[in-house]
ZATIKE-908178 format. One record per residue (C-alpha): residue in one letter; x, z, y. Coordinates in steps of 0.02 Angstrom, whole numbers, padded with zeros to 5 digits, always signed. Layout:
aXZY/...
END
This chain:
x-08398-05004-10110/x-08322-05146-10211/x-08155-05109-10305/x-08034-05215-10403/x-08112-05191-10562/x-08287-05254-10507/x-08207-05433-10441/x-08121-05438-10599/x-08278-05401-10711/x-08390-05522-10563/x-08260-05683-10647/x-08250-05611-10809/x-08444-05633-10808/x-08411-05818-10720/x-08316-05862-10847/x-08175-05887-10715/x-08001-05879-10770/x-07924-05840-10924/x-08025-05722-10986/x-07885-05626-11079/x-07773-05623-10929/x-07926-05522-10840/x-07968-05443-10955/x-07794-05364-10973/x-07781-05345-10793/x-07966-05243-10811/x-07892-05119-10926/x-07726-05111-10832/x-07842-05060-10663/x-07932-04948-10788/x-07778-04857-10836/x-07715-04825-10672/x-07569-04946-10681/x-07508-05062-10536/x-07512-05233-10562/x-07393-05373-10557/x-07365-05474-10417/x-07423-05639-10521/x-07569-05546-10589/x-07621-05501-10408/x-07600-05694-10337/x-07686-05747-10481/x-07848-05626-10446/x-07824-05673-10262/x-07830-05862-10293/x-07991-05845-10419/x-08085-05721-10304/x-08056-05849-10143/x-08111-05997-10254/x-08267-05931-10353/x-08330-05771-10254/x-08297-05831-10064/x-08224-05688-10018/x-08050-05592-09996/x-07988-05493-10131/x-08057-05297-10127/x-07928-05170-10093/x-07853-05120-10258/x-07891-04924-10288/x-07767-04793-10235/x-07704-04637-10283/x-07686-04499-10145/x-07527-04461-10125/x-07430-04275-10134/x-07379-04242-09971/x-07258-04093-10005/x-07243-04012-09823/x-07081-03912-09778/x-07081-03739-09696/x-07003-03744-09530/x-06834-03679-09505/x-06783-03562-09381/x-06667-03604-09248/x-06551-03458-09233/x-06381-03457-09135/x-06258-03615-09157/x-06171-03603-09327/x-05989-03571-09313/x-05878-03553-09457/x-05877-03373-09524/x-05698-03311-09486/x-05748-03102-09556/x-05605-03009-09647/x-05591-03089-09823/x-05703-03256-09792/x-05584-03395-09753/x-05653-03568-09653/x-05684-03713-09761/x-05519-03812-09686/x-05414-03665-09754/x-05516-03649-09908/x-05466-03857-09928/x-05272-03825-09892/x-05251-03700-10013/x-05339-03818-10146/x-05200-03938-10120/x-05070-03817-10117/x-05124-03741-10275/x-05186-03912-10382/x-05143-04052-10303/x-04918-04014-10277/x-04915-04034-10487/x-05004-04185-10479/x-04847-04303-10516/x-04849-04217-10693/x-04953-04264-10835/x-04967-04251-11019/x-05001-04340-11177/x-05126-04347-11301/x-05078-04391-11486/x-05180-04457-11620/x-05253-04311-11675/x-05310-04276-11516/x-05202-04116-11459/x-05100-04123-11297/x-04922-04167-11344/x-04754-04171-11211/x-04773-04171-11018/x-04741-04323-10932/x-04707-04387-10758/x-04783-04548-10682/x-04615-04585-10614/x-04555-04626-10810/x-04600-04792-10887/x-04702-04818-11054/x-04592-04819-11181/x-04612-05032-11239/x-04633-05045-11414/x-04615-05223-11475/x-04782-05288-11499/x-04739-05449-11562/x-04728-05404-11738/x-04833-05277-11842/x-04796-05204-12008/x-04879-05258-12167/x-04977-05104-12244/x-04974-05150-12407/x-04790-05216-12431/x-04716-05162-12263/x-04643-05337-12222/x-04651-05396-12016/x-04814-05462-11998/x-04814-05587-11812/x-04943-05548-11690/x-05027-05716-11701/x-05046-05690-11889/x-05192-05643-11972/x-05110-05603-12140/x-04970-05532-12214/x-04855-05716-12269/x-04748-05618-12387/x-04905-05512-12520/x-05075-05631-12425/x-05142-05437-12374/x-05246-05463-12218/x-05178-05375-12070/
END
């Protein structure tokens, strides 16, 4: 049976081609590796042209069929209401009571990275004035659109 690799090596042999382009596309069949689309229009265009003849199939590896074990049908599931198992809907209702009422609360984080004061989302951020800066190495107001410090020259 012809395979890939044999029409490649038949136009190798011809001295169809680019010989470096099939003879990458030989070792890529070699190593089991799929071939690009280009590579395969290319090989299809040469074989038609110089061997008469369509393309062989490119080899194939089987493929894993992984087979599942058939599941009993028993009676209807219905939510299991025994003393001390609760149905999913009242499982989802307690949730909410429980974390979701203290959801309008919050907290901060500081720069160090440990939670500081509770907050609500129903207070505003504090704005700080972000038009000027402070100069580290003299302490003067430093403008946002500066670069510098225009008192000392430190940069900002």
């Amino acid at each position: 049976m012809r395979s890939l690799i044999n029409d490649v090596e038949e136009l190798i042999a011809l001295g169809a081609g680019d010989k470096y382009r099939l003879n990458d596309t030989r070792e890529r069949l070699e190593r089991g590796k799929k071939l690009y689309i280009s590579d395969l229009e290319y090989l299809e265009k040469l074989v038609k042209t110089h061997l008469g003849r369509r393309l062989s199939p490119e080899p194939r590896k089987p493929k894993r069929v992984i087979r599942q074990k058939p599941v009993e049908e028993s009676e209807p599931s219905q939510p299991q209401t025994e003393s001390g198992k609760k149905s999913r809907k009242e499982e989802l209702e307690e949730y909410e009571k429980k974390y979701l009422a203290g959801a309008d609360e919050g907290f901060t984080i500081n720069e160090d990275g440990e939670i500081g004061e509770k907050t609500s989302r129903k207070t505003e951020k504090s704005n700080q004035d972000s038009a000027f800066g402070m100069c580290v190495k003299c302490g003067s107001a430093i403008s946002a659109e500066d670069l510098f410090c225009t008192s000392c020259g430190a940069k900002r």
